[in-house]
Jmol script that loads the backbone (N, CA, C; Angstrom):
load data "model"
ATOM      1  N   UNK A   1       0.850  -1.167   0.000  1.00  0.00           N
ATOM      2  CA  UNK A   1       0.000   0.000   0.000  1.00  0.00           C
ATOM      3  C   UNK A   1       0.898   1.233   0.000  1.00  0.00           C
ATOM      4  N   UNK A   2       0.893   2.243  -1.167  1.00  0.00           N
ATOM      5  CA  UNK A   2       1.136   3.645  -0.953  1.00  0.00           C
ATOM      6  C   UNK A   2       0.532   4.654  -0.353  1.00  0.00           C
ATOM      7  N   UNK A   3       0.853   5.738   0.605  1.00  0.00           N
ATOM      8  CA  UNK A   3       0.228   6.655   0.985  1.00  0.00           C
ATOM      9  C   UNK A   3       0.863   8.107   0.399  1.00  0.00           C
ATOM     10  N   UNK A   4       0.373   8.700  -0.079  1.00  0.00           N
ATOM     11  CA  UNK A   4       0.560  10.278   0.032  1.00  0.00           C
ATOM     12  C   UNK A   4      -0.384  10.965  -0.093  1.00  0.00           C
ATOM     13  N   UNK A   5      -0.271  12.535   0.299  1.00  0.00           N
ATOM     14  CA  UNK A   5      -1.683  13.368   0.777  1.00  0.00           C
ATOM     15  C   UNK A   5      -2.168  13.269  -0.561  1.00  0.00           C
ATOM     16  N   UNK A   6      -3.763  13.141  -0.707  1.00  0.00           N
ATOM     17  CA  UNK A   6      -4.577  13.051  -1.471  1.00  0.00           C
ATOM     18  C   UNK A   6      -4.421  11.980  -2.953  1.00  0.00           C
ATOM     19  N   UNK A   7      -3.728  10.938  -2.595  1.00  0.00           N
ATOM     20  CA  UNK A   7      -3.936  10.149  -2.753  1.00  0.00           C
ATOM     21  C   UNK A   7      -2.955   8.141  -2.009  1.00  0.00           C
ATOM     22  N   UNK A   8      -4.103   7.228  -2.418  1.00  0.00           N
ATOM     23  CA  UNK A   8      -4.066   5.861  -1.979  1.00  0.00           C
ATOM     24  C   UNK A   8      -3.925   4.803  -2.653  1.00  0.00           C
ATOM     25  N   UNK A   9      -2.880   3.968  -3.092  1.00  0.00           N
ATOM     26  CA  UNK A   9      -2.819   3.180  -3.759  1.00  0.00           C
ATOM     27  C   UNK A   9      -2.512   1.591  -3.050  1.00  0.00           C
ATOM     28  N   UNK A  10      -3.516   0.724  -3.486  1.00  0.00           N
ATOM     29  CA  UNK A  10      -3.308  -0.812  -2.996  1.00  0.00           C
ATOM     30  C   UNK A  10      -3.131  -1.679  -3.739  1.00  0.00           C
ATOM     31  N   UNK A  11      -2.350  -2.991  -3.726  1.00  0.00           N
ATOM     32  CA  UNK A  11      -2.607  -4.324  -4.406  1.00  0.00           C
ATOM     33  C   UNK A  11      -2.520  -5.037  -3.238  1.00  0.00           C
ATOM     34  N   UNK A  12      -3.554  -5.770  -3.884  1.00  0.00           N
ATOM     35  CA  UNK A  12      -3.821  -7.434  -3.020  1.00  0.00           C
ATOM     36  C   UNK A  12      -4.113  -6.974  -1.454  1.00  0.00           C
ATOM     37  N   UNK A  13      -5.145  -5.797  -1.230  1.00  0.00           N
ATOM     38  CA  UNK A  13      -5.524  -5.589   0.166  1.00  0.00           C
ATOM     39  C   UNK A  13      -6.437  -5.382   0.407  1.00  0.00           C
ATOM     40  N   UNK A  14      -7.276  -6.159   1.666  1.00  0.00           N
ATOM     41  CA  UNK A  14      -8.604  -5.977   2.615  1.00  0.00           C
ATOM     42  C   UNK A  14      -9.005  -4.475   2.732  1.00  0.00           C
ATOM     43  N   UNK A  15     -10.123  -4.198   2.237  1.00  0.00           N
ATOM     44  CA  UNK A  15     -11.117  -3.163   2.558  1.00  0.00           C
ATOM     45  C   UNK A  15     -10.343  -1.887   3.897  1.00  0.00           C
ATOM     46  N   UNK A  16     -10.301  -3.026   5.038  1.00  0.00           N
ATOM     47  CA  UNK A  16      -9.658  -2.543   6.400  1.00  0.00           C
ATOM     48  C   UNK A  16      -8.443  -2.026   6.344  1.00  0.00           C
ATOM     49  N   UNK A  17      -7.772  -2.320   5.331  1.00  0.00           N
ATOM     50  CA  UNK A  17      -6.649  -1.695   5.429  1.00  0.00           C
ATOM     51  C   UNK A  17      -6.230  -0.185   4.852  1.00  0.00           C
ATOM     52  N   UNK A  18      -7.540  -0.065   3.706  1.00  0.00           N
ATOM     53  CA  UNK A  18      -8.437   1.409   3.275  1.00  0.00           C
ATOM     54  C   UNK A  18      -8.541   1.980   4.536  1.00  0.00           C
ATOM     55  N   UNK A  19      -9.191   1.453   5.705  1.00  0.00           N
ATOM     56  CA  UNK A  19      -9.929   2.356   6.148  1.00  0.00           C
ATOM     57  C   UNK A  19      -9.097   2.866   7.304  1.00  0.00           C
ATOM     58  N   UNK A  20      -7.759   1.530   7.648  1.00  0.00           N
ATOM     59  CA  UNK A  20      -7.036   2.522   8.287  1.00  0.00           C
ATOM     60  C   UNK A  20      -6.165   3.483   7.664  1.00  0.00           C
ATOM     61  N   UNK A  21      -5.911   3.088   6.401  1.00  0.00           N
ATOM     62  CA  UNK A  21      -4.798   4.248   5.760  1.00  0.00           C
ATOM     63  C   UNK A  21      -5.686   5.669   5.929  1.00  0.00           C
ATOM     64  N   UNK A  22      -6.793   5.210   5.450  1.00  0.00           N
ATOM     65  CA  UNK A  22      -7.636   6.808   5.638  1.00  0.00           C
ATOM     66  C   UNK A  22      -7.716   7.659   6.654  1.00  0.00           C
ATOM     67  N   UNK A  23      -7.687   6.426   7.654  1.00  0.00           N
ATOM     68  CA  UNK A  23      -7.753   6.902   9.116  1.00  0.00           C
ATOM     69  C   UNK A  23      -6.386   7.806   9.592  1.00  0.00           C
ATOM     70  N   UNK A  24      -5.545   7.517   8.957  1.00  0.00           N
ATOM     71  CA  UNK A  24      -4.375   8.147   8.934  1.00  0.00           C
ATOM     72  C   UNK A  24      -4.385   9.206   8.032  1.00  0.00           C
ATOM     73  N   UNK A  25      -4.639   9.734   7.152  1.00  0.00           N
ATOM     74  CA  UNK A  25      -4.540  10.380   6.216  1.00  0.00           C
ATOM     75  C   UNK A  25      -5.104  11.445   6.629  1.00  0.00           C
ATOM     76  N   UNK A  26      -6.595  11.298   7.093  1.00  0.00           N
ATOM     77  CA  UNK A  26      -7.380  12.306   7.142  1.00  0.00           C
ATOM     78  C   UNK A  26      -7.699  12.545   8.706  1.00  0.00           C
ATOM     79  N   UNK A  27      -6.687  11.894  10.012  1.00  0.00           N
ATOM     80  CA  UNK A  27      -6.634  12.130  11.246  1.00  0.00           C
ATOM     81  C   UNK A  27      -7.925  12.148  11.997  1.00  0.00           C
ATOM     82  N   UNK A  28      -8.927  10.948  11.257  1.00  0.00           N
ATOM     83  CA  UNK A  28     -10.352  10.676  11.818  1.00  0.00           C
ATOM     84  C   UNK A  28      -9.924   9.092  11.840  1.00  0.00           C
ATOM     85  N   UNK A  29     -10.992   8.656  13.065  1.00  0.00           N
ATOM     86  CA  UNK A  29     -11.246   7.522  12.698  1.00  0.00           C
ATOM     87  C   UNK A  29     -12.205   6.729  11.255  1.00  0.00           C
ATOM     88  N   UNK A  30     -12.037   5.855  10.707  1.00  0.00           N
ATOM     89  CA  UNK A  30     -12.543   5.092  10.037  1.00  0.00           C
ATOM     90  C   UNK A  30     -12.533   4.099  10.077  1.00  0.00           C
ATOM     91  N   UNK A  31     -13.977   3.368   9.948  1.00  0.00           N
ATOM     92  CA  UNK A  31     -14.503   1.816  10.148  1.00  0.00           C
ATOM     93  C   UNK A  31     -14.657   1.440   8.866  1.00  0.00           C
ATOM     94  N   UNK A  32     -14.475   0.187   9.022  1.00  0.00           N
ATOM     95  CA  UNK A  32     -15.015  -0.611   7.566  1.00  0.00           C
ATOM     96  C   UNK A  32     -16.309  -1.561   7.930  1.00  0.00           C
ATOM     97  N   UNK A  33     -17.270  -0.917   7.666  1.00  0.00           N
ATOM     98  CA  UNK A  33     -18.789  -1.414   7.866  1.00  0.00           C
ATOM     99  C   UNK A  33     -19.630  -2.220   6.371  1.00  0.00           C
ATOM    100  N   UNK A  34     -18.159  -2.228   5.399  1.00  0.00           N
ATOM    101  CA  UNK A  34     -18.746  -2.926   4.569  1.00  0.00           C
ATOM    102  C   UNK A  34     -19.092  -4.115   4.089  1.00  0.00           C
ATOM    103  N   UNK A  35     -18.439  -5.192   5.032  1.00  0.00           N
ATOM    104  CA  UNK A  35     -18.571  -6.569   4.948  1.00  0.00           C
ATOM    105  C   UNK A  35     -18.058  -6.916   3.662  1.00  0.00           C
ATOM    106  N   UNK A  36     -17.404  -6.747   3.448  1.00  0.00           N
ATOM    107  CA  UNK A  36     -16.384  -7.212   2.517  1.00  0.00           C
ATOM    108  C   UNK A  36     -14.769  -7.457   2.892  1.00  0.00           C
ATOM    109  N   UNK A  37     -15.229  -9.162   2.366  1.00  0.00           N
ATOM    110  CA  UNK A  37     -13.542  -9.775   2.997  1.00  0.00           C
ATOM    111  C   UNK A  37     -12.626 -10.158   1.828  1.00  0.00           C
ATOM    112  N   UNK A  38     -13.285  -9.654   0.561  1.00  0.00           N
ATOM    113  CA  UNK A  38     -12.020  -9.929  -0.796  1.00  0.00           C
ATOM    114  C   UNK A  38     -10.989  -9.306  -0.358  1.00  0.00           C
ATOM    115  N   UNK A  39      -9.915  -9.681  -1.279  1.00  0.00           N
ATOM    116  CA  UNK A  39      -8.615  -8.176  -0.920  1.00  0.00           C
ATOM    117  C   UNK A  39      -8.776  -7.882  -2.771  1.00  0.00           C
ATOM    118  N   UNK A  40      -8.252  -6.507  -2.801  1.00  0.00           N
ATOM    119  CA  UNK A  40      -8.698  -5.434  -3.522  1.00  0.00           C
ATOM    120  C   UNK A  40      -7.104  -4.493  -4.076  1.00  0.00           C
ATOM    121  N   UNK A  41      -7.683  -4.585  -5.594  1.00  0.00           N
ATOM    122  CA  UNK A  41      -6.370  -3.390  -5.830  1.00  0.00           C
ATOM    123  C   UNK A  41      -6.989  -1.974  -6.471  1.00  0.00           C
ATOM    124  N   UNK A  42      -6.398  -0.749  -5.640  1.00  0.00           N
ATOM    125  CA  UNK A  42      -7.309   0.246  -6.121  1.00  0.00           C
ATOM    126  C   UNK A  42      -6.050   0.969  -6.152  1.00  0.00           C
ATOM    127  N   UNK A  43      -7.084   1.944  -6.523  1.00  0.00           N
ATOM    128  CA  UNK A  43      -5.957   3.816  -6.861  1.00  0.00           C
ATOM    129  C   UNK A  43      -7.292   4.719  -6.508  1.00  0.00           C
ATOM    130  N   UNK A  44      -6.647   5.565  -5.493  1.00  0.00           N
ATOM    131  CA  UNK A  44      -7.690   6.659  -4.630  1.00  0.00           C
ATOM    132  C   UNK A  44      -7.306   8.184  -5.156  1.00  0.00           C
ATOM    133  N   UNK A  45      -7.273   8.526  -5.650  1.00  0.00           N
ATOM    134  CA  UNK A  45      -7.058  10.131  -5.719  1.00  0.00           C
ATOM    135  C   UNK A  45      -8.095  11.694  -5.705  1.00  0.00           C
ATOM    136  N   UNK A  46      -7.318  11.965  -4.595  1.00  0.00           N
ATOM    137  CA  UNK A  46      -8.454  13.665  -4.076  1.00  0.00           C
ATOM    138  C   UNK A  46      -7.559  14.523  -4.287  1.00  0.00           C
ATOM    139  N   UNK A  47      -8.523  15.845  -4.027  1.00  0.00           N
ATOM    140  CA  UNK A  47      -7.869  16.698  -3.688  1.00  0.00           C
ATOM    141  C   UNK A  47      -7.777  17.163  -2.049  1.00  0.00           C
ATOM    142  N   UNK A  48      -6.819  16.966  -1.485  1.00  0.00           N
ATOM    143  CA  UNK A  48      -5.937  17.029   0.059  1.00  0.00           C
ATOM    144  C   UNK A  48      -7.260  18.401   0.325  1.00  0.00           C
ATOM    145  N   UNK A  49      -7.466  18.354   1.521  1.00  0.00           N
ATOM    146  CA  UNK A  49      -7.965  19.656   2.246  1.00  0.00           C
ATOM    147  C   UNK A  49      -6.573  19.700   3.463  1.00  0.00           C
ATOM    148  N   UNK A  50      -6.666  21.084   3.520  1.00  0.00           N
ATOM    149  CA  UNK A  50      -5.399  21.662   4.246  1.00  0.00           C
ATOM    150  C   UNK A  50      -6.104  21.586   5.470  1.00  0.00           C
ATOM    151  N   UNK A  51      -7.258  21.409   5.968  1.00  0.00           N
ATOM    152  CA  UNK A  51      -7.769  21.315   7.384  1.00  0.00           C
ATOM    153  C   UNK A  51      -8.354  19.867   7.266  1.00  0.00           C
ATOM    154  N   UNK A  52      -8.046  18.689   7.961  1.00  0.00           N
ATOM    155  CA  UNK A  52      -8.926  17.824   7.440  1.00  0.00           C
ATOM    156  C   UNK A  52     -10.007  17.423   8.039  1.00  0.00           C
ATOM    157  N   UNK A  53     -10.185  18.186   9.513  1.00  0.00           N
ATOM    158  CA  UNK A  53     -11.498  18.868  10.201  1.00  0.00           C
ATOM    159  C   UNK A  53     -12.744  19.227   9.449  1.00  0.00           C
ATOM    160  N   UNK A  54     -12.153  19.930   8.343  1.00  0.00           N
ATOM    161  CA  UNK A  54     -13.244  20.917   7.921  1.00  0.00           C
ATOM    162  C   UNK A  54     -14.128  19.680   6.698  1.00  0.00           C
ATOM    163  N   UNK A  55     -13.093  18.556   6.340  1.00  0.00           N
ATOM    164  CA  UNK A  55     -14.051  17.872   5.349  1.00  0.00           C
ATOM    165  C   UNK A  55     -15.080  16.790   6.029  1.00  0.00           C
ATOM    166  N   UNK A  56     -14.900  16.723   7.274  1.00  0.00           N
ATOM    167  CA  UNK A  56     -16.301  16.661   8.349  1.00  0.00           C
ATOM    168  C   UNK A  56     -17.013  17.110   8.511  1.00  0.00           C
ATOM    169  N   UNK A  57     -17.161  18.330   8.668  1.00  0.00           N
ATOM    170  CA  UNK A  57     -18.264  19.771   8.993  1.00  0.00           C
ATOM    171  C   UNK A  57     -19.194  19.411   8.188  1.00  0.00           C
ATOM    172  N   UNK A  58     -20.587  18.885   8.325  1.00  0.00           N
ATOM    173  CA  UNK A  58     -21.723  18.945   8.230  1.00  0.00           C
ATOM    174  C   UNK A  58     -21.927  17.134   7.131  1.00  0.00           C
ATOM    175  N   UNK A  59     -20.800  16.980   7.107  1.00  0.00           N
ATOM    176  CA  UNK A  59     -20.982  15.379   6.405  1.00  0.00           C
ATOM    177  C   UNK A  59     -21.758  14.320   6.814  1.00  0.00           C
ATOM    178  N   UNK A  60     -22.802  13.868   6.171  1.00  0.00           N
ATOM    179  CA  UNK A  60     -23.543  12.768   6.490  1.00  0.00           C
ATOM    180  C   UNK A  60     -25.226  13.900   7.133  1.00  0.00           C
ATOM    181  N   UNK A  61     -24.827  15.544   7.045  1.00  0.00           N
ATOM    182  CA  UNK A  61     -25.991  16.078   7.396  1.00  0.00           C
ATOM    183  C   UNK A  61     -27.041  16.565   6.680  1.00  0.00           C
ATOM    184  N   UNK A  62     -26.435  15.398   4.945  1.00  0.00           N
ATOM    185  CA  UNK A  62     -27.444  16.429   4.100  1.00  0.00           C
ATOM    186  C   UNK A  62     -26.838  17.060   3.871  1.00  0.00           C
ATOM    187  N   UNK A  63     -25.759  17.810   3.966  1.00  0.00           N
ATOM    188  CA  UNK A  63     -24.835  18.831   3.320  1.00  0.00           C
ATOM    189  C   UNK A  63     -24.206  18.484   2.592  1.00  0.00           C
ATOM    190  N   UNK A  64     -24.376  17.546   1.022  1.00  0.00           N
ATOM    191  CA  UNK A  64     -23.145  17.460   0.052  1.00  0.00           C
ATOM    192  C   UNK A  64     -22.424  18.123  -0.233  1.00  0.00           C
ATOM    193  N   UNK A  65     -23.069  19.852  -0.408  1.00  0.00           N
ATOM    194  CA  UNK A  65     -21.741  20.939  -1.105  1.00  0.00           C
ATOM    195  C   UNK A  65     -20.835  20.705   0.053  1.00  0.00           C
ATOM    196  N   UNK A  66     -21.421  20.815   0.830  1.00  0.00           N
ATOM    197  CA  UNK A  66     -20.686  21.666   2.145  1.00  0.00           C
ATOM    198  C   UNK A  66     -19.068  20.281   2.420  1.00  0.00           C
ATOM    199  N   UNK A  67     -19.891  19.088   2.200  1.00  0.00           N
ATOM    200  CA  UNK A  67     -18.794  18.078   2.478  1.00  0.00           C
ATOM    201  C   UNK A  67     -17.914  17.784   1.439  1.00  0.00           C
ATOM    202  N   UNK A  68     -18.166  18.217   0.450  1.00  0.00           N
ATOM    203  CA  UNK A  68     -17.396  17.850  -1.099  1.00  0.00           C
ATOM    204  C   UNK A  68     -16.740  19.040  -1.250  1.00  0.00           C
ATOM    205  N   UNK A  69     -16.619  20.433  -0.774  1.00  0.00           N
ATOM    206  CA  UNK A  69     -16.173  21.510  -1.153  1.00  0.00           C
ATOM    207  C   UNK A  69     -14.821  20.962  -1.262  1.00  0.00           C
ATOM    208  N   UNK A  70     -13.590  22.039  -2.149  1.00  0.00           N
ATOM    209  CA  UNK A  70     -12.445  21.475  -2.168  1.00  0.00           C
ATOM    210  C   UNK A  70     -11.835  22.942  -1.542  1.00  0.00           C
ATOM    211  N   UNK A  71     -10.492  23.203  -1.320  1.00  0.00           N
ATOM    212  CA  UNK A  71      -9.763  24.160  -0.752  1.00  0.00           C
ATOM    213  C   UNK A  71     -10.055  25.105  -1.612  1.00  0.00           C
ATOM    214  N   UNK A  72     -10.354  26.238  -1.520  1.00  0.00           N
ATOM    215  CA  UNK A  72     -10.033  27.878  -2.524  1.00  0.00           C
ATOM    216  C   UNK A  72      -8.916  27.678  -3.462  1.00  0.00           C
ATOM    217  N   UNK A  73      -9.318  27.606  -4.384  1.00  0.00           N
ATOM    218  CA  UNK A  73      -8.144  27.581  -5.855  1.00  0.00           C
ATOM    219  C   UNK A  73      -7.609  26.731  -6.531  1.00  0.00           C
ATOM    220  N   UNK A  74      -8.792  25.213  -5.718  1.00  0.00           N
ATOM    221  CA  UNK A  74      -7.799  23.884  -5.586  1.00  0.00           C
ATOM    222  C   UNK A  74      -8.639  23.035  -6.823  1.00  0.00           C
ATOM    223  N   UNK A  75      -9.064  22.343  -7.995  1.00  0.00           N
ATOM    224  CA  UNK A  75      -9.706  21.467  -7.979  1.00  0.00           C
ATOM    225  C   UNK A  75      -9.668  19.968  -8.137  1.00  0.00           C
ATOM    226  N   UNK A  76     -10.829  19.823  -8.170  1.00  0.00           N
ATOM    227  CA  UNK A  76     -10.470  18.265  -7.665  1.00  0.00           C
ATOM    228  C   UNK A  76     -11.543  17.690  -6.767  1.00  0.00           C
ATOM    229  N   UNK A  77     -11.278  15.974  -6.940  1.00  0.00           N
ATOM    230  CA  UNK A  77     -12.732  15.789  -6.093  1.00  0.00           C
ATOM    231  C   UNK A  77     -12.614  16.037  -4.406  1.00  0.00           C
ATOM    232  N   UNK A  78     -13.301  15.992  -3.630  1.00  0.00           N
ATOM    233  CA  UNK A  78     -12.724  15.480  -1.931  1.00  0.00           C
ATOM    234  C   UNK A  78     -12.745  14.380  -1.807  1.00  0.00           C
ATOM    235  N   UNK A  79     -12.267  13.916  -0.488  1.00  0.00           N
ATOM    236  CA  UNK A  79     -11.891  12.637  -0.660  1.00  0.00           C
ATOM    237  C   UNK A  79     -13.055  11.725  -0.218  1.00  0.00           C
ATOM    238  N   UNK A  80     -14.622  12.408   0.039  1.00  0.00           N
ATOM    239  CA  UNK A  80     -15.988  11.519  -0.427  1.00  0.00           C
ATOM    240  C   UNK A  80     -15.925  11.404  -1.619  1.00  0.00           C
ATOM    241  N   UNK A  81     -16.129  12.778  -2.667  1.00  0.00           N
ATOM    242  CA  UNK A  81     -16.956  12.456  -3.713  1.00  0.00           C
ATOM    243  C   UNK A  81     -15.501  10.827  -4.465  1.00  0.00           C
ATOM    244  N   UNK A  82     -14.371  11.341  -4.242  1.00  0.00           N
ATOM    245  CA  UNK A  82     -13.468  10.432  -4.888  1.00  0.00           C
ATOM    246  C   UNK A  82     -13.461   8.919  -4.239  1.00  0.00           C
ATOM    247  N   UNK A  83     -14.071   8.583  -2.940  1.00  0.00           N
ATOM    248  CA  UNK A  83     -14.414   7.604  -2.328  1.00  0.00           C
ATOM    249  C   UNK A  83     -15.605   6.714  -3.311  1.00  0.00           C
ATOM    250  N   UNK A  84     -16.434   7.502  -3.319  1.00  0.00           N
ATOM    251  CA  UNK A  84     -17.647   7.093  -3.833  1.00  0.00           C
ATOM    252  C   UNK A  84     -17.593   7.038  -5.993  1.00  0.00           C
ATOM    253  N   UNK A  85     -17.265   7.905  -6.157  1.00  0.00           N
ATOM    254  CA  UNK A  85     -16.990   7.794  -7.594  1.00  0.00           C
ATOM    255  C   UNK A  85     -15.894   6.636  -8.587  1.00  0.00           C
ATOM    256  N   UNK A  86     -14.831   7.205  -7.817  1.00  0.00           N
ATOM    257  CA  UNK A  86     -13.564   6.174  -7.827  1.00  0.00           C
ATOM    258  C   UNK A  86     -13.696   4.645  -7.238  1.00  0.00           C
ATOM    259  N   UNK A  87     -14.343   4.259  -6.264  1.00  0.00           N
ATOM    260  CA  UNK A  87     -14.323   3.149  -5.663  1.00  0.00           C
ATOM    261  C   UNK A  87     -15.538   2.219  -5.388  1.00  0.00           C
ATOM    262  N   UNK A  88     -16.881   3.452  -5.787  1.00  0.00           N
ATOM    263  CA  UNK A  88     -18.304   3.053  -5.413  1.00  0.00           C
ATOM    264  C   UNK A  88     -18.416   2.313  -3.863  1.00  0.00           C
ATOM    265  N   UNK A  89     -17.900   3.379  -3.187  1.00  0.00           N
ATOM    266  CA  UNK A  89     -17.978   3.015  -1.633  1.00  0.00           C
ATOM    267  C   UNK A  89     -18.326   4.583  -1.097  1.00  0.00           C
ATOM    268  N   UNK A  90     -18.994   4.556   0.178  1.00  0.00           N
ATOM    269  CA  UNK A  90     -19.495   6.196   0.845  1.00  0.00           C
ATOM    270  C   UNK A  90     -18.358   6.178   1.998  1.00  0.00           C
ATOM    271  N   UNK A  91     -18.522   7.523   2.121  1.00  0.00           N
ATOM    272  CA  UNK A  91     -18.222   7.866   3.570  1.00  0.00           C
ATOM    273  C   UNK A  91     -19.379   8.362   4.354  1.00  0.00           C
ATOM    274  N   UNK A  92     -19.526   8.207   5.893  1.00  0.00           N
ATOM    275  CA  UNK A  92     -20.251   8.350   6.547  1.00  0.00           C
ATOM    276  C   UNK A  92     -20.019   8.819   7.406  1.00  0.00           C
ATOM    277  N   UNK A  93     -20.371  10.536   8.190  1.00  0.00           N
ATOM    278  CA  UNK A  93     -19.469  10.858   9.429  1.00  0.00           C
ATOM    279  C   UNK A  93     -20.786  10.096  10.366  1.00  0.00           C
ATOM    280  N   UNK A  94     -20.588   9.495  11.936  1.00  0.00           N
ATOM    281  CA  UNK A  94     -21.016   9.537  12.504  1.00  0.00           C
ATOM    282  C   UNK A  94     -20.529   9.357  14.070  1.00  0.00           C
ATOM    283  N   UNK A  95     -21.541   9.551  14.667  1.00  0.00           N
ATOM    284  CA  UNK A  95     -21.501   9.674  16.029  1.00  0.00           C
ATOM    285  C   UNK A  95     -21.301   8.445  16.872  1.00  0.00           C
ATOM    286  N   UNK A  96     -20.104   7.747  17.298  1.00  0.00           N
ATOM    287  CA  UNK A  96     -20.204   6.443  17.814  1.00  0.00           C
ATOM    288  C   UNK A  96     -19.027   6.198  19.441  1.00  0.00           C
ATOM    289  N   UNK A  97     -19.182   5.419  20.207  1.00  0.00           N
ATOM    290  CA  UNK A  97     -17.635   5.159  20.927  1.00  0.00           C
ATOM    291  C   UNK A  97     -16.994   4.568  20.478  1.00  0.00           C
ATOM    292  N   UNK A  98     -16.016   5.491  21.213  1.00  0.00           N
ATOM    293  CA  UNK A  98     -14.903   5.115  20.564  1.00  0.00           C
ATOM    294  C   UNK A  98     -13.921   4.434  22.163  1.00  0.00           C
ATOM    295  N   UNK A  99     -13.043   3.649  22.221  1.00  0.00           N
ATOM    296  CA  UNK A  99     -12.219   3.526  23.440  1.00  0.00           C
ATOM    297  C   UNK A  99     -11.205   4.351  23.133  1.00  0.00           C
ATOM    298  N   UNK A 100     -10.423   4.784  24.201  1.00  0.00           N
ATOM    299  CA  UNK A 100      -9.527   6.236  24.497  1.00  0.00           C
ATOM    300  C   UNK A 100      -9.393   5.373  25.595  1.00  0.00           C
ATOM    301  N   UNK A 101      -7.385   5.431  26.031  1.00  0.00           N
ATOM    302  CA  UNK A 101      -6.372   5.016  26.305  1.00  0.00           C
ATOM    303  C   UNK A 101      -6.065   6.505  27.586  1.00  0.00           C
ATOM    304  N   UNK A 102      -6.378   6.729  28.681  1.00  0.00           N
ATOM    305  CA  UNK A 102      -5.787   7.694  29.557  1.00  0.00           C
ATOM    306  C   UNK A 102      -5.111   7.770  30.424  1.00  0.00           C
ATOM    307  N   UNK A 103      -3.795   8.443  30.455  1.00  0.00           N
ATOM    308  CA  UNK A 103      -2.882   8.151  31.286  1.00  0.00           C
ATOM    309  C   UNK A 103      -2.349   9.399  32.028  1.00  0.00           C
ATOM    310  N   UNK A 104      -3.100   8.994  33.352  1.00  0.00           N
ATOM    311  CA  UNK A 104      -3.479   9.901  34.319  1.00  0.00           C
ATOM    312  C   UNK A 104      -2.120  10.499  35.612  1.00  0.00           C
ATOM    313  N   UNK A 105      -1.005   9.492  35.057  1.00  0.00           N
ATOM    314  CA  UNK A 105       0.563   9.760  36.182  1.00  0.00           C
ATOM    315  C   UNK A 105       1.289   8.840  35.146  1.00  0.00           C
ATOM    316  N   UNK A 106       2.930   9.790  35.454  1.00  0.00           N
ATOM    317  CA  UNK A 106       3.514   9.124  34.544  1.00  0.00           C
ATOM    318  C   UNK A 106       4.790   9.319  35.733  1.00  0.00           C
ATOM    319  N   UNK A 107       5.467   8.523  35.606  1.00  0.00           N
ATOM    320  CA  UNK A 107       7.027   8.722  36.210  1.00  0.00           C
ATOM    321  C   UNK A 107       8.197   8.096  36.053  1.00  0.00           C
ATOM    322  N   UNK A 108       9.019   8.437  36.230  1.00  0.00           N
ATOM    323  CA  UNK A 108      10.488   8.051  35.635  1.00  0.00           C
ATOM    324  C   UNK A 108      10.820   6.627  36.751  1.00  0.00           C
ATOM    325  N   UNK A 109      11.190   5.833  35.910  1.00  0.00           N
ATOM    326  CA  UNK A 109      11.709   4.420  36.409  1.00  0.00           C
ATOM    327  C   UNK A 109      12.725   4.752  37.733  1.00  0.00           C
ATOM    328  N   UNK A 110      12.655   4.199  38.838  1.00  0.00           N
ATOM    329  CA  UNK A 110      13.309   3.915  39.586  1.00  0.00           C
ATOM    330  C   UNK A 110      14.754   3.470  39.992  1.00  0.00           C
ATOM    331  N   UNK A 111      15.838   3.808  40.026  1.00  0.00           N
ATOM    332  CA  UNK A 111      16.869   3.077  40.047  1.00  0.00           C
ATOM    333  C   UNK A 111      16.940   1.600  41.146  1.00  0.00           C
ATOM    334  N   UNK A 112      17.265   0.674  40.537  1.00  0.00           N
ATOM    335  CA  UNK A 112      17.820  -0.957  41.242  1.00  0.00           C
ATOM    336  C   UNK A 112      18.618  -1.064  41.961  1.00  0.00           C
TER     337      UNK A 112
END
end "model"
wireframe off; spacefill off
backbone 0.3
color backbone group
């Protein structure tokens, strides 16, 4: 698997392994809720948003412009519409738990 910003390239890989590269890419979590256990060779290409916050903002609310917008001056798809066009798979923001790791004291090892 290749990674670079705004775009993803795979041979011979599980769905899941999309969804963590994405998960990396775009500093959200992503699930693979698609039940699909082939492995898969694709090519992903967007156009990068410089906030990758902002290609959340209102996604999954009925807001297509708002989630597909690309950066000021930039074009190109986002990395839904290129999810879905390119791959015929969605993205979906939603609201779920998540487990979070907290580490409440930390201290330096002891000498023996």
């Amino acid at each position: 698997m290749t990674m670079r910003p705004g775009q993803l390239e795979g041979q011979g890989v599980p769905i899941s392994f999309l969804a963590e590269a994405l998960s990396r890419q775009l500093s959200r979590i992503v699930v693979d809720n698609t039940g699909l256990a082939e492995i898969y060779d694709f090519t992903l290409k967007w156009t990068p948003d410089e906030r990758p916050s902002q290609m959340f903002k209102n996604a999954g609310a009925g807001n297509e412009d708002a989630a597909n917008a690309s950066p000021s001056g930039v074009s190109g798809p986002s990395v839904f519409t290129a999810i879905q066009e390119q791959l015929g798979l969605k993205l979906r923001s939603e609201k779920a738990p998540v487990d979070v790791l907290v580490i409440d004291h930390v201290e330096k090892p002891s000498e023996n």
